[in-house]
CHARMM-style PDB file with segment names, atoms N, HN, CA, C and O in Angstrom:
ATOM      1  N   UNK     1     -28.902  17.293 -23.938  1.00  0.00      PROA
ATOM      2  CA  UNK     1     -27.671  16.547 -24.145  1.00  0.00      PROA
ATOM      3  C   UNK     1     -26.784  17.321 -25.114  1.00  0.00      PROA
ATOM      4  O   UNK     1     -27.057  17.832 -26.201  1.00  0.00      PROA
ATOM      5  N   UNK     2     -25.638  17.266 -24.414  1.00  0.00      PROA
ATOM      6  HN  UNK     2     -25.417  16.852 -23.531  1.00  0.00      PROA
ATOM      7  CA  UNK     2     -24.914  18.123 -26.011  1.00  0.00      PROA
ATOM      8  C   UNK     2     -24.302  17.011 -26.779  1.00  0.00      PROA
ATOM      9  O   UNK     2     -23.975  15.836 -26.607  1.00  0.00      PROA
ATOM     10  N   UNK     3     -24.294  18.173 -27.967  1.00  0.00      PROA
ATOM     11  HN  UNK     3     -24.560  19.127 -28.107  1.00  0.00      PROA
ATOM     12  CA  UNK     3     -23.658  16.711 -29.306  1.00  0.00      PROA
ATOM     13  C   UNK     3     -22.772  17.502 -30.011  1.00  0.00      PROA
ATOM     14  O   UNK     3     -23.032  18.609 -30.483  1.00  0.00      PROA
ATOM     15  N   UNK     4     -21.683  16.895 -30.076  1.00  0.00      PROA
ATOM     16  HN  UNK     4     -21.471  15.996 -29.692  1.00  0.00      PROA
ATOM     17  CA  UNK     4     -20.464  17.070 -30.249  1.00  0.00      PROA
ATOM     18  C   UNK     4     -20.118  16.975 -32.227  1.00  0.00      PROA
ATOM     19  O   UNK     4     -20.676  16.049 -32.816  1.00  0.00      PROA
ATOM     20  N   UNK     5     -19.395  17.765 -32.905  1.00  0.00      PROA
ATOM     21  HN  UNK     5     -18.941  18.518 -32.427  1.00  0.00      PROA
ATOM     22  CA  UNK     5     -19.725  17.555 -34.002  1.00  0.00      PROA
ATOM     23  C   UNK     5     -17.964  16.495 -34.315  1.00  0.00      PROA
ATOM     24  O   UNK     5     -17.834  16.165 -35.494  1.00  0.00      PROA
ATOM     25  N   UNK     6     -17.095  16.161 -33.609  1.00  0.00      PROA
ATOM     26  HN  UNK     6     -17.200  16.429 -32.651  1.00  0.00      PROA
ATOM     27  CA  UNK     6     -16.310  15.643 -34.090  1.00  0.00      PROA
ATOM     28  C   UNK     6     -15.539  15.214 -33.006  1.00  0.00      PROA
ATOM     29  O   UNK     6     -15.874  15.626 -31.895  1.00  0.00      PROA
ATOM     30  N   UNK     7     -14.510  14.421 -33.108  1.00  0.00      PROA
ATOM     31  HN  UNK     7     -14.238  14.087 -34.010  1.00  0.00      PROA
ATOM     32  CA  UNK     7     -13.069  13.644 -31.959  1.00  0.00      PROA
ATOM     33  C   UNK     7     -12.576  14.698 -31.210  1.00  0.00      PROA
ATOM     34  O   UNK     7     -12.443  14.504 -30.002  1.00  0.00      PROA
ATOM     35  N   UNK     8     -12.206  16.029 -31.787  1.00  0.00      PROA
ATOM     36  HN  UNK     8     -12.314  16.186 -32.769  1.00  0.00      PROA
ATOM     37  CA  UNK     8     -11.921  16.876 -31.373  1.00  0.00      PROA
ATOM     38  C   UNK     8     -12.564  17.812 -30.333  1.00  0.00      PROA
ATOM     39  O   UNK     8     -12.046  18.356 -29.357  1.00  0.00      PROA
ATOM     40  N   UNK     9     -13.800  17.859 -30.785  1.00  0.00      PROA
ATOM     41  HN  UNK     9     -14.221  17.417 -31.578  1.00  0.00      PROA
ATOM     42  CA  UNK     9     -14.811  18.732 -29.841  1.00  0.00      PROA
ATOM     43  C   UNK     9     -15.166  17.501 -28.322  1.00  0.00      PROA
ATOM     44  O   UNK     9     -15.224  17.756 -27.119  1.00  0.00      PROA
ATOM     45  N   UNK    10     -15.349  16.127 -29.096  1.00  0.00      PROA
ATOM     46  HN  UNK    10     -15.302  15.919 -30.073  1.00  0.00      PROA
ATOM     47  CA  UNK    10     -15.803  15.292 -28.241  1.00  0.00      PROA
ATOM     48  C   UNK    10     -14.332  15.164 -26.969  1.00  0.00      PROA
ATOM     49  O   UNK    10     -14.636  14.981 -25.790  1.00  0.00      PROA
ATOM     50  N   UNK    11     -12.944  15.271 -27.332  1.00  0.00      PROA
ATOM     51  HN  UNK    11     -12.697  15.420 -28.290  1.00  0.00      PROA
ATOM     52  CA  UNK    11     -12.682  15.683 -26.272  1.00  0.00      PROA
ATOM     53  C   UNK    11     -11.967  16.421 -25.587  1.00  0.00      PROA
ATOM     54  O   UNK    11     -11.250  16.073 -24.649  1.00  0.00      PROA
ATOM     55  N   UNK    12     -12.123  17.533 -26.032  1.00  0.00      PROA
ATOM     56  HN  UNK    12     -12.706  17.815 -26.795  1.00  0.00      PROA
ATOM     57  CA  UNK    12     -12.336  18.823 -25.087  1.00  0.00      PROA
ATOM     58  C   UNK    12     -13.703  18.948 -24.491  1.00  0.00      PROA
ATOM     59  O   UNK    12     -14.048  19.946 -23.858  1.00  0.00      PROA
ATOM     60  N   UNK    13     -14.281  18.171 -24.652  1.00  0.00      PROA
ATOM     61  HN  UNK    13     -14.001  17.360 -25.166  1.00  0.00      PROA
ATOM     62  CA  UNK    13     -15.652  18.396 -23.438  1.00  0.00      PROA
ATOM     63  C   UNK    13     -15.612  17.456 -22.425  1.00  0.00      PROA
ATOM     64  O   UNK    13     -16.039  17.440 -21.271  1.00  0.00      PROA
ATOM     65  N   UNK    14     -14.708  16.297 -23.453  1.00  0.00      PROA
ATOM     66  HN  UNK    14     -14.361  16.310 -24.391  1.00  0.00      PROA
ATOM     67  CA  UNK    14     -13.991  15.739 -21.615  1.00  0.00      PROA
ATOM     68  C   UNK    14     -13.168  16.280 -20.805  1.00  0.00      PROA
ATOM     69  O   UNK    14     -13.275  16.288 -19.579  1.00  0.00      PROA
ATOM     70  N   UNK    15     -12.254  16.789 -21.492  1.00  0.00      PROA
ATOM     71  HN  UNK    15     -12.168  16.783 -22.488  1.00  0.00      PROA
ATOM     72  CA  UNK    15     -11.309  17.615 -20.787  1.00  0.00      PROA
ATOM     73  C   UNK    15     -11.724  18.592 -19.722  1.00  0.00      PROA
ATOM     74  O   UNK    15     -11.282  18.760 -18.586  1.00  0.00      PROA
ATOM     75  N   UNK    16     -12.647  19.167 -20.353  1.00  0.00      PROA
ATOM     76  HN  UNK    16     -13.006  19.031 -21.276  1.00  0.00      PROA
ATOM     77  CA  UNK    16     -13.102  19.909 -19.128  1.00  0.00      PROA
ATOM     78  C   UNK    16     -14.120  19.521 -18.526  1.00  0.00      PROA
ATOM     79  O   UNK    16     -14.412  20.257 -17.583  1.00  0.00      PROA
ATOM     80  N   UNK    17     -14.754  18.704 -18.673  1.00  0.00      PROA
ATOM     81  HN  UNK    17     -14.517  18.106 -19.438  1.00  0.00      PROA
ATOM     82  CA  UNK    17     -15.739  17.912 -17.483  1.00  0.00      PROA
ATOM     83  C   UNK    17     -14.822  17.297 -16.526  1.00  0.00      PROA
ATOM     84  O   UNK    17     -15.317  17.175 -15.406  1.00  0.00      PROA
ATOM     85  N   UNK    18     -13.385  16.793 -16.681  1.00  0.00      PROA
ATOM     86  HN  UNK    18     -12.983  16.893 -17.591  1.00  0.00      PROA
ATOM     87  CA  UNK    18     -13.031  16.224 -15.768  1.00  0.00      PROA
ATOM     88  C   UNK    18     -11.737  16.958 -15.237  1.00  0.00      PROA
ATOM     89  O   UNK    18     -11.012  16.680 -14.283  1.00  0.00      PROA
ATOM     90  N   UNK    19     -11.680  17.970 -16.145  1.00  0.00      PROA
ATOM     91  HN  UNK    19     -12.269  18.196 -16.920  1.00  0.00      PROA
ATOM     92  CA  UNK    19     -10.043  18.282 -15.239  1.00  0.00      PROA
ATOM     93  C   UNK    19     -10.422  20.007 -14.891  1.00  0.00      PROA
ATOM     94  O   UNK    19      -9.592  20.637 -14.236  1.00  0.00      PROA
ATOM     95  N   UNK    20     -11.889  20.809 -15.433  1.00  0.00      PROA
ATOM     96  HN  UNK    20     -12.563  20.297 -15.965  1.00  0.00      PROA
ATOM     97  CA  UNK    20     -11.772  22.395 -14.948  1.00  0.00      PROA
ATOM     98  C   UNK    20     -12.919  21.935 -14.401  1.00  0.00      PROA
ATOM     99  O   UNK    20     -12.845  22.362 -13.249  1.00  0.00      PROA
ATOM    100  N   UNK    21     -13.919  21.343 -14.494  1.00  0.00      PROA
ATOM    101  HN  UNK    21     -13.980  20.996 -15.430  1.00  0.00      PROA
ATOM    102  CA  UNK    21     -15.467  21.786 -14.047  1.00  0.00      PROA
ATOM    103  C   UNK    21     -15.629  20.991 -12.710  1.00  0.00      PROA
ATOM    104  O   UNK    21     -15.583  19.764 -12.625  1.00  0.00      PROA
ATOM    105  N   UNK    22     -15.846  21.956 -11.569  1.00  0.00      PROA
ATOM    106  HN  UNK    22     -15.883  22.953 -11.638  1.00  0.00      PROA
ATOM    107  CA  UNK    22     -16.476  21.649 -10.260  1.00  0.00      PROA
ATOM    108  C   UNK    22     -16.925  20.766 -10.068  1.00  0.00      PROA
ATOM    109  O   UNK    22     -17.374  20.453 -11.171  1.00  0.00      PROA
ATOM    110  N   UNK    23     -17.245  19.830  -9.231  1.00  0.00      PROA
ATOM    111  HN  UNK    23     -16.881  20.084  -8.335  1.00  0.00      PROA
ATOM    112  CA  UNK    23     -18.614  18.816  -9.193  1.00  0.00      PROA
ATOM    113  C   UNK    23     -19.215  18.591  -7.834  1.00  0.00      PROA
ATOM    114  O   UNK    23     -18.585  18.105  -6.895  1.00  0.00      PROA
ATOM    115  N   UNK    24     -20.459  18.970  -7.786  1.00  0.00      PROA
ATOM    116  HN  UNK    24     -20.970  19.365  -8.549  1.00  0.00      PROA
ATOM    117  CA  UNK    24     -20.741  18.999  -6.719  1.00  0.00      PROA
ATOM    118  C   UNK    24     -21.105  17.747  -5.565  1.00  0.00      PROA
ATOM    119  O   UNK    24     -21.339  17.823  -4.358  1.00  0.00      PROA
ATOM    120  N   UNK    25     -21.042  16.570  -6.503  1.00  0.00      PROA
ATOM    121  HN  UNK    25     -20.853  16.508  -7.483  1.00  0.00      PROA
ATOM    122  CA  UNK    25     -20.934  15.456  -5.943  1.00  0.00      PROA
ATOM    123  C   UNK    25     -19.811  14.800  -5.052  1.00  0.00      PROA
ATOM    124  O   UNK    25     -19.810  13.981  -4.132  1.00  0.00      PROA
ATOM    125  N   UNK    26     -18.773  15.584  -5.792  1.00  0.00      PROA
ATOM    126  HN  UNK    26     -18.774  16.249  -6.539  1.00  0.00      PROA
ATOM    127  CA  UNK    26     -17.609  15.783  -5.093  1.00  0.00      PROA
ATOM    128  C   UNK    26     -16.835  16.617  -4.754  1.00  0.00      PROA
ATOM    129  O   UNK    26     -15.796  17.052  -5.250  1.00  0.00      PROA
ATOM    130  N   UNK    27     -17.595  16.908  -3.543  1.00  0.00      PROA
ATOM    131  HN  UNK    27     -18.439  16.554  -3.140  1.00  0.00      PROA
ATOM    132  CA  UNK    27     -17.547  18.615  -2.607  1.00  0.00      PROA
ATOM    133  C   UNK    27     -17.369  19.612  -3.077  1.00  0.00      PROA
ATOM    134  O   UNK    27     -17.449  20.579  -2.320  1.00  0.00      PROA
ATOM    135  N   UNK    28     -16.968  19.924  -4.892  1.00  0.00      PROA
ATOM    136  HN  UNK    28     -16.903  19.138  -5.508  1.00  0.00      PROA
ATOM    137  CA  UNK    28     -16.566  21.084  -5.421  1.00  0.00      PROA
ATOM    138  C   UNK    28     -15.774  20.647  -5.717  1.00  0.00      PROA
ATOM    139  O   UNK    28     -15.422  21.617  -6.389  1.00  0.00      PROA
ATOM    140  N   UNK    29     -14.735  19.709  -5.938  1.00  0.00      PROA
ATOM    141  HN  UNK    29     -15.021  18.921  -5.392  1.00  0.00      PROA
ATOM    142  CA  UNK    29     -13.651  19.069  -6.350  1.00  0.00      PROA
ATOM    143  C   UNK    29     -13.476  18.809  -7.802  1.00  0.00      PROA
ATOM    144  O   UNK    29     -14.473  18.407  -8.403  1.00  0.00      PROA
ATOM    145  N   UNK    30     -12.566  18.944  -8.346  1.00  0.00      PROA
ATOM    146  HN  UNK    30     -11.757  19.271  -7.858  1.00  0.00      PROA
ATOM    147  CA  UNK    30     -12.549  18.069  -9.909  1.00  0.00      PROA
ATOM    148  C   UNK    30     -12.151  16.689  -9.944  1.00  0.00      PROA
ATOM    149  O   UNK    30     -11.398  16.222  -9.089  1.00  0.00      PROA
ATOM    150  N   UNK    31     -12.632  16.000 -10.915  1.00  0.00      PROA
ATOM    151  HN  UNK    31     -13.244  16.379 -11.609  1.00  0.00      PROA
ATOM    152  CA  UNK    31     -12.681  14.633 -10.952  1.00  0.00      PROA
ATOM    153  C   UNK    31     -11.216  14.127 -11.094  1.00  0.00      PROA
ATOM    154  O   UNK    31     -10.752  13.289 -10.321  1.00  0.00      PROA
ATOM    155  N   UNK    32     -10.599  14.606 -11.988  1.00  0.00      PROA
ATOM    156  HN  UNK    32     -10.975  15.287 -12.617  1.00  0.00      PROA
ATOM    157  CA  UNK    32      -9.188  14.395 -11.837  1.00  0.00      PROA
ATOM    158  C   UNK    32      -8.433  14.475 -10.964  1.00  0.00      PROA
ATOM    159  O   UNK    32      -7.582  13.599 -10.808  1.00  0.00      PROA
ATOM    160  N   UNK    33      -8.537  15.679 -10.040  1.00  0.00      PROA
ATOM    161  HN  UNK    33      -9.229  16.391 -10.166  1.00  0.00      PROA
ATOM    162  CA  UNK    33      -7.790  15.605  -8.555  1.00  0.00      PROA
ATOM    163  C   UNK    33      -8.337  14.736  -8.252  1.00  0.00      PROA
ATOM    164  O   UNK    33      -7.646  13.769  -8.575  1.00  0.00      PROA
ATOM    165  N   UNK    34      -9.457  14.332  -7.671  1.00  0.00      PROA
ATOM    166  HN  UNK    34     -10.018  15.117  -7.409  1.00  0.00      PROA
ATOM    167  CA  UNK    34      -9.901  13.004  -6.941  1.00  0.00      PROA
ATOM    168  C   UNK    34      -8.984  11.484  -7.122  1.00  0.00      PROA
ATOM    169  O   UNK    34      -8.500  10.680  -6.325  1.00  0.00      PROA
ATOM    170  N   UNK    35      -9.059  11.614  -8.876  1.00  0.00      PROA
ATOM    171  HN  UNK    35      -9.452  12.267  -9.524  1.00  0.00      PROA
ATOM    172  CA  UNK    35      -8.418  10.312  -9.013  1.00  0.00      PROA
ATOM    173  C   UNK    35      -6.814  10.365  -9.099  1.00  0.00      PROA
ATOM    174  O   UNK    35      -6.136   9.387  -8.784  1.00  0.00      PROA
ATOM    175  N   UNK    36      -6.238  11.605  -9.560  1.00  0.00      PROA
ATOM    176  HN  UNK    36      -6.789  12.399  -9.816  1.00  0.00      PROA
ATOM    177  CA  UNK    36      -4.428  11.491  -8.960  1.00  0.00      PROA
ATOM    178  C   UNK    36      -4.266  11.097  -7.115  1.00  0.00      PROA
ATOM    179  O   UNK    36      -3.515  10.303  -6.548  1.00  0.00      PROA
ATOM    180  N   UNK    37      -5.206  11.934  -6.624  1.00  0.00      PROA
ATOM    181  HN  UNK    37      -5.816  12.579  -7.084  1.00  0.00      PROA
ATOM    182  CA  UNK    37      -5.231  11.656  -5.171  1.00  0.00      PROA
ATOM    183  C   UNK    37      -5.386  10.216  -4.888  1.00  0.00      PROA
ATOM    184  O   UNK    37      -4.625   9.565  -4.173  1.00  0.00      PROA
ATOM    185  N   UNK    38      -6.311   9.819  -5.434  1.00  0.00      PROA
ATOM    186  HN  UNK    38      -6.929  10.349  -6.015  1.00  0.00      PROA
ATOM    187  CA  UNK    38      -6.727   8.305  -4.950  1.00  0.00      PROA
ATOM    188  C   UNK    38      -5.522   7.413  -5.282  1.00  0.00      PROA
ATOM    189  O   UNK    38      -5.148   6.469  -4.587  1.00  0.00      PROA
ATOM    190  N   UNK    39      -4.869   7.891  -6.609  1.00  0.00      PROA
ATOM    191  HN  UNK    39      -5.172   8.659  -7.174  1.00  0.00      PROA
ATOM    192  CA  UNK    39      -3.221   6.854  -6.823  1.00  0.00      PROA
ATOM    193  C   UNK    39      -2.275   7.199  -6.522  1.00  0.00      PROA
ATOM    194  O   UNK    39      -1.202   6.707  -6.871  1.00  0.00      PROA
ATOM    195  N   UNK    40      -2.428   8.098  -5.824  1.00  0.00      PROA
ATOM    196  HN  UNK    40      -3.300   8.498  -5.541  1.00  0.00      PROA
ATOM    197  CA  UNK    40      -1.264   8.888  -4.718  1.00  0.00      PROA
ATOM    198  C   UNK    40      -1.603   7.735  -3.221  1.00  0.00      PROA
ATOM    199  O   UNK    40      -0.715   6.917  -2.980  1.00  0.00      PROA
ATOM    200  N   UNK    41      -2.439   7.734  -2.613  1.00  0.00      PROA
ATOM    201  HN  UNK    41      -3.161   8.398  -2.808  1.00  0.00      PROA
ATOM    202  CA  UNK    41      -2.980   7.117  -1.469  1.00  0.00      PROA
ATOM    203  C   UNK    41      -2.495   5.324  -1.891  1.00  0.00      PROA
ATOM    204  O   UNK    41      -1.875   4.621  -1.092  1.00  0.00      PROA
ATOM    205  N   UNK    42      -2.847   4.941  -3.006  1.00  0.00      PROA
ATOM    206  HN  UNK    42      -3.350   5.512  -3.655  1.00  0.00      PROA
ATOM    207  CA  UNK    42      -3.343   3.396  -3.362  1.00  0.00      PROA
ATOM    208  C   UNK    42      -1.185   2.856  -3.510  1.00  0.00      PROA
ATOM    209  O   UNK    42      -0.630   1.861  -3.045  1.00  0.00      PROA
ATOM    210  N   UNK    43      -0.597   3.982  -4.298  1.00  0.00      PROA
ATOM    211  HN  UNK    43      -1.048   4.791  -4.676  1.00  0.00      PROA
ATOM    212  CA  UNK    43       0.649   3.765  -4.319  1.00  0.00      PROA
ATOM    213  C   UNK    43       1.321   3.686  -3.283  1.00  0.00      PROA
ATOM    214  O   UNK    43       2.079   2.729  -3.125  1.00  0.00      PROA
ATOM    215  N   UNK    44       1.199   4.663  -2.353  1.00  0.00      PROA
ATOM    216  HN  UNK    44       0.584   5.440  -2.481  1.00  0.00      PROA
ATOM    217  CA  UNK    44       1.827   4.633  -0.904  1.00  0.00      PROA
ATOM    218  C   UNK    44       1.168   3.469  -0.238  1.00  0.00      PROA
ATOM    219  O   UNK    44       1.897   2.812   0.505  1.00  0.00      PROA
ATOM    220  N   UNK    45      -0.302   3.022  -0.390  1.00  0.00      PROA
ATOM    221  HN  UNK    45      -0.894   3.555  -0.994  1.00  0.00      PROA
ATOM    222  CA  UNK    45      -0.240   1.744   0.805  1.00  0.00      PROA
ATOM    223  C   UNK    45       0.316   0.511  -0.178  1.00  0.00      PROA
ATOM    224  O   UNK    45       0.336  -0.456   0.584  1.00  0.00      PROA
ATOM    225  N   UNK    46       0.625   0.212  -1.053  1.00  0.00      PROA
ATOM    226  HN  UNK    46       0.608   0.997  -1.672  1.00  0.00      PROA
ATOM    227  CA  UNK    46       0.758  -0.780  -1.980  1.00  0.00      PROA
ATOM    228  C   UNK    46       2.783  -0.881  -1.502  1.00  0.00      PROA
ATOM    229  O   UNK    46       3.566  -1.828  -1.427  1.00  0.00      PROA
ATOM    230  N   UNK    47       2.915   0.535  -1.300  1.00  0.00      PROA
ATOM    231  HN  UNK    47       2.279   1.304  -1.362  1.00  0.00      PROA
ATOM    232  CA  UNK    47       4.668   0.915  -1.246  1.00  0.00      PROA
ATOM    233  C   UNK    47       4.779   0.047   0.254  1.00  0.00      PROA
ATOM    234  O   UNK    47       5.841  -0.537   0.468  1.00  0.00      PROA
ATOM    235  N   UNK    48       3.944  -0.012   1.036  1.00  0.00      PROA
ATOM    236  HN  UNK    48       3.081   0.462   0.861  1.00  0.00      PROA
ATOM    237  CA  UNK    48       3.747   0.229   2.750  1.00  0.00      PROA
ATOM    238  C   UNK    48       3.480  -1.491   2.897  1.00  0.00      PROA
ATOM    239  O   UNK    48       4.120  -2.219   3.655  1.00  0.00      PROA
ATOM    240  N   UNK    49       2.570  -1.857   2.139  1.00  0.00      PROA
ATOM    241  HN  UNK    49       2.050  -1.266   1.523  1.00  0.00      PROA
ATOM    242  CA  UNK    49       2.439  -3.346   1.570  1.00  0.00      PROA
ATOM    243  C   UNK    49       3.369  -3.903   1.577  1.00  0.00      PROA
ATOM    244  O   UNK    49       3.785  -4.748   2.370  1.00  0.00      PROA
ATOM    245  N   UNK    50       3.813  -3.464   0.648  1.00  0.00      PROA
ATOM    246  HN  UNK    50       3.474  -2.778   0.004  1.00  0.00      PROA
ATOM    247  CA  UNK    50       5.654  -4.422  -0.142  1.00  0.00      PROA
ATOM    248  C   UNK    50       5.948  -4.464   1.005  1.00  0.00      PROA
ATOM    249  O   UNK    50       5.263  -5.249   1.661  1.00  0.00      PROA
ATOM    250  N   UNK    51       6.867  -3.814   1.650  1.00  0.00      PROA
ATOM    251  HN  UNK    51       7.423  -3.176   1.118  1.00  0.00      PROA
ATOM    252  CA  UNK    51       8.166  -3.634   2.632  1.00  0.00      PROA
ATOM    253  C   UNK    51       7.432  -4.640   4.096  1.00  0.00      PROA
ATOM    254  O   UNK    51       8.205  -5.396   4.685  1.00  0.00      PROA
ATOM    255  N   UNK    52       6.476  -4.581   4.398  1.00  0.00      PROA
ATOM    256  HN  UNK    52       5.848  -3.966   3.920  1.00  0.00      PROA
ATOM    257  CA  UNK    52       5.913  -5.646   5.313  1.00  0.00      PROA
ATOM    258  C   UNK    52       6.176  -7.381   4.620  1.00  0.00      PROA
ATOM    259  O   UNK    52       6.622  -8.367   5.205  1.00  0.00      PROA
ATOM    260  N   UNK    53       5.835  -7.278   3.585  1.00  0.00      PROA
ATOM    261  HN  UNK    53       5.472  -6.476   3.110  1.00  0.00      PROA
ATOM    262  CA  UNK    53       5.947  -8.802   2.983  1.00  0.00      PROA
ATOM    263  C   UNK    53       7.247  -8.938   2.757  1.00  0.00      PROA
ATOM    264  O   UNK    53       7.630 -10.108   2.787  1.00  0.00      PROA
ATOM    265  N   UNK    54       8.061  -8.126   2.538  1.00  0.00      PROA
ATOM    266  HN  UNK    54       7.750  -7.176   2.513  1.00  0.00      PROA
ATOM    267  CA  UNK    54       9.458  -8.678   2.333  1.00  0.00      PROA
ATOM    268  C   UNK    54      10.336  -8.774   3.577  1.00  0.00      PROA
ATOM    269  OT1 UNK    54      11.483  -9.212   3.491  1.00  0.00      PROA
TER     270      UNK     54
END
């Protein structure tokens, strides 16, 4: 486990766990693209939503 000696270190090791480092759970992808993508997708049907109900 790594241990982080302060706020600072603690996150830049998020930073790059979620926005440089690969994951192979998700095809090689970074976690952050995944989730701008996913509120890219969720905004457009939510946009696509509206305009039907009104």
């Amino acid at each position: 486990m790594l241990e982080c000696q302060n706020k600072e270190e603690s996150a830049d090791l998020f930073r790059g766990f979620n926005y440089r480092r690969f994951h192979e759970t998700l095809k090689y992808n970074k976690p952050m693209n995944i989730y701008y993508d996913n509120l890219k997708v969720n905004d457009e049907n939510y946009i696509k939503f509206s305009e039907n109900v009104a």
